[in-house]
C-alpha positions in Angstrom: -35.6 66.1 85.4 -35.7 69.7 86.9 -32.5 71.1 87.4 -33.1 75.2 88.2 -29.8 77.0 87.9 -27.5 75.0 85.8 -27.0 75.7 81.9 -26.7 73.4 79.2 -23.3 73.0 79.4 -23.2 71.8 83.3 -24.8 68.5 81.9 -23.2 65.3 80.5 -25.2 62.3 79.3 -23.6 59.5 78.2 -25.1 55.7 77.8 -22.7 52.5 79.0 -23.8 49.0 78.8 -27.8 49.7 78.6 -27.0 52.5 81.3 -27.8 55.5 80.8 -25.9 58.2 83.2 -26.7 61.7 83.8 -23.7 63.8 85.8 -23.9 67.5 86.4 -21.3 69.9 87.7 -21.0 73.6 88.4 -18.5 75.8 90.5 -18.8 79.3 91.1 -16.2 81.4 92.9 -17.4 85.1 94.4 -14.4 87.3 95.1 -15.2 90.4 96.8 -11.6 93.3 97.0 -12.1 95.9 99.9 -9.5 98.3 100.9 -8.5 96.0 103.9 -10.4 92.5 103.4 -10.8 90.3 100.6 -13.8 88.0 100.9 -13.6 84.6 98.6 -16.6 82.5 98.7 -17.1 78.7 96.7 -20.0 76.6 95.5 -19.9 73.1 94.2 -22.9 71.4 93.1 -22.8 68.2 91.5 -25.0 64.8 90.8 -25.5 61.9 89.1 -27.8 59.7 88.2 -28.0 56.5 86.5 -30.5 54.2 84.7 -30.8 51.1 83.1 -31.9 51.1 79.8 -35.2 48.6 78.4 -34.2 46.3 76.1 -36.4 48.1 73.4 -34.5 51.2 73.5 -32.4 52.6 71.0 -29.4 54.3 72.4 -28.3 56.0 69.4 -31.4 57.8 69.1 -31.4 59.3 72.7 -32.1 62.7 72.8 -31.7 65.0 75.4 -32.7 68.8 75.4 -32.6 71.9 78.3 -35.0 75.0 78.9 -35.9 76.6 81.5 -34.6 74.8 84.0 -35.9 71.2 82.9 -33.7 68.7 81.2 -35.5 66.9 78.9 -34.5 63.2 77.8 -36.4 61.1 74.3 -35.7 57.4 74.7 -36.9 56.0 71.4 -38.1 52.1 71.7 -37.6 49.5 68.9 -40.4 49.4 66.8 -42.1 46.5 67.7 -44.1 44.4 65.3 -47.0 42.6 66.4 -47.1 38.9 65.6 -50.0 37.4 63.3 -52.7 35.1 65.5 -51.8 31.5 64.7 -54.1 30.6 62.0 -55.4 26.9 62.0 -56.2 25.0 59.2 -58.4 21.8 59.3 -57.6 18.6 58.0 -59.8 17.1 55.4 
């Protein structure tokens, strides 16, 4: 997910009954003093997102990571184990 501008801790990643939700918040004040003004200006930015989960997902394995603007998220999957062809045996 690419997210330029926010820092690690601007992100929170949490997992709720196979859903996974990704929230981001950041505020920044400006406060500029003159001699016969003072200037103020905000910014809010926030989102989230949400996802539901496979079925073959582990959710306490999730692993989420950020650099360089990119949030990164590892959603390890069950292992799964293939199943043996049915093998027939004749009757004799």
């Amino acid at each position: 997910m690419a997210a330029p501008g926010m820092e690690k801790k601007d992100f929170h990643v949490s997992v709720e009954g196979g859903t996974l939700t990704i929230r981001s918040e950041k505020k920044e004040e400006i406060k500029e003093k003159k001699e016969n003004y003072t200037r103020r200006e905000f910014s809010y930015n926030s989102f989230i997102r949400s996802f539901r989960l496979p079925d073959n997902c582990l959710p306490e394995k999730i692993d989420a990571k950020y650099e360089n603007g990119i949030l990164t998220l590892v959603l390890p999957k069950k292992e799964v184990i293939a199943q043996k062809a049915v093998k027939e045996i004749k009757v004799s």
